[in-house]
C-alpha positions as CSV (number, residue, x, y, z in Angstrom):
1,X,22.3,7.0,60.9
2,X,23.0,8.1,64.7
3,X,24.6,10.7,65.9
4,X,25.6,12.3,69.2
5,X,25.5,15.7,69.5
6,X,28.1,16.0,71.9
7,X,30.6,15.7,69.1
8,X,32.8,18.2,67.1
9,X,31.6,16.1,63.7
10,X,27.7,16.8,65.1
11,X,28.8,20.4,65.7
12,X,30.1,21.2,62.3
13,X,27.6,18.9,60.9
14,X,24.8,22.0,62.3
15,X,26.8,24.7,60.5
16,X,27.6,22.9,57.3
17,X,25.2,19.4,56.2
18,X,26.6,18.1,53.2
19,X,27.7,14.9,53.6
20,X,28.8,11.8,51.8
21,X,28.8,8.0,52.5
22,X,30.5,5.6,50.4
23,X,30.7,1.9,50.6
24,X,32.5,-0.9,48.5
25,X,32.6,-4.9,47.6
26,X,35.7,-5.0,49.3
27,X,33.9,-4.6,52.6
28,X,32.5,-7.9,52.1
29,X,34.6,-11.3,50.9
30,X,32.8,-10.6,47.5
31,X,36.5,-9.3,46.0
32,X,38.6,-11.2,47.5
33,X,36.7,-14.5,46.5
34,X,36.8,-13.0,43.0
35,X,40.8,-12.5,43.2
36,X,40.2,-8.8,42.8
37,X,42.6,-6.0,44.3
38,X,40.3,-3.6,46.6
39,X,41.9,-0.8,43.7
40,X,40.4,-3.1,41.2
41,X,37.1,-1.2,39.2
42,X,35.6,-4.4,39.0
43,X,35.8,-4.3,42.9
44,X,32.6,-1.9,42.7
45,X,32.1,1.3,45.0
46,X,29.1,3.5,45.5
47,X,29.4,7.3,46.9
48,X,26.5,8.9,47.8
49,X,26.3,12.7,48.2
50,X,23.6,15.3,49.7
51,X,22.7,17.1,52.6
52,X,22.4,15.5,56.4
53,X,18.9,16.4,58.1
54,X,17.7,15.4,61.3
55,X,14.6,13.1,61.9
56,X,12.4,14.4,64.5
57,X,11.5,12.4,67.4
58,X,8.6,10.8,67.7
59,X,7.3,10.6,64.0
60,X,7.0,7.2,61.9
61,X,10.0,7.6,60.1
62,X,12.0,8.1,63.6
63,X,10.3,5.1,64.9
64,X,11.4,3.4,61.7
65,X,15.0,4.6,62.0
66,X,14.9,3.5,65.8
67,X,13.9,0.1,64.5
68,X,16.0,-0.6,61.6
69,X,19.6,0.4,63.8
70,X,18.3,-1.2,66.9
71,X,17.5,-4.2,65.0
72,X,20.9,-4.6,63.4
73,X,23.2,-3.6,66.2
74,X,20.7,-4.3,69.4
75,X,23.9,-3.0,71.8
76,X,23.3,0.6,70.5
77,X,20.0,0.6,72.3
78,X,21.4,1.4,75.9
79,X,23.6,4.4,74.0
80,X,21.2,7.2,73.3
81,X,21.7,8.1,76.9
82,X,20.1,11.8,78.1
83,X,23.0,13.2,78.3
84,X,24.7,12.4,74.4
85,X,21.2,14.4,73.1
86,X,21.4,11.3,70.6
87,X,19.6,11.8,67.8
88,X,18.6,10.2,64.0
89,X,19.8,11.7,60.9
90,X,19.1,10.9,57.0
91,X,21.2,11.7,54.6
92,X,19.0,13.7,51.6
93,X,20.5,12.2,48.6
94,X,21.4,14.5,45.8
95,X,24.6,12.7,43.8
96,X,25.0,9.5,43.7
97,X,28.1,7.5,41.6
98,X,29.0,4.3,40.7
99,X,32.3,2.5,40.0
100,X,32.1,-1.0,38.8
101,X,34.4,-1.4,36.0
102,X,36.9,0.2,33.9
103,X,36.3,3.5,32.4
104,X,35.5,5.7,35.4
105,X,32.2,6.0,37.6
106,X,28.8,6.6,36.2
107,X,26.3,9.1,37.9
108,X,22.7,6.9,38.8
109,X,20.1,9.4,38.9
110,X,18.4,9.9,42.5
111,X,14.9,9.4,41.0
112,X,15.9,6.0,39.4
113,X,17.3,5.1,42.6
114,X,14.3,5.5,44.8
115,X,11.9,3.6,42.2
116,X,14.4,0.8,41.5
117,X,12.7,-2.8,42.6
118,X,14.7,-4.8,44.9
């Protein structure tokens, strides 16, 4: 993730870092292809919960990060301007939960996560 620090979000974001990011089928066509309501269960949703931590400049993994947004959204590369102290941030998962059908979301454990083969 990016994030200027000019903000009020990256300011409160320095004095508390728990974070959470969710995402859903219904940001794709995947749902409505299937004739399922957004509300729908079987519309599946992930939230993931942790801490937010900065990734210093200059490393590997900020090289990666610099890579992997700049290769998906190549506009954000004249952003990071001097003056928006831009910087990369990685959310540190600690929760993560998954709704995909009826009878409420299950917890997937962080470790599992990490190792699973994609």
């Amino acid at each position: 993730m990016g994030q200027v620090q000019c903000k009020a979000t990256a300011l409160t974001a320095k004095k508390d870092t728990r974070a959470s990011l969710s995402v859903s089928e219904a940001q794709s066509d995947y749902c409505q292809k299937h004739d399922l309501d957004p509300e729908d269960p079987r519309c599946a949703r992930a939230l993931l919960t942790g801490t937010v931590e900065e990734i210093k400049n200059g490393t590997r993994e900020a090289e990666f990060a610099k890579t992997a947004m700049f290769s998906r959204h190549p506009v954000m590369e004249t952003w990071p301007q001097k003056n928006h102290n831009w910087i990369f941030v990685k959310l540190k998962i600690e929760h993560i939960y998954v709704l995909d059908y009826f009878g409420g979301p299950k917890e997937v454990d962080v470790v599992d996560y990490y190792n699973a083969e994609v």
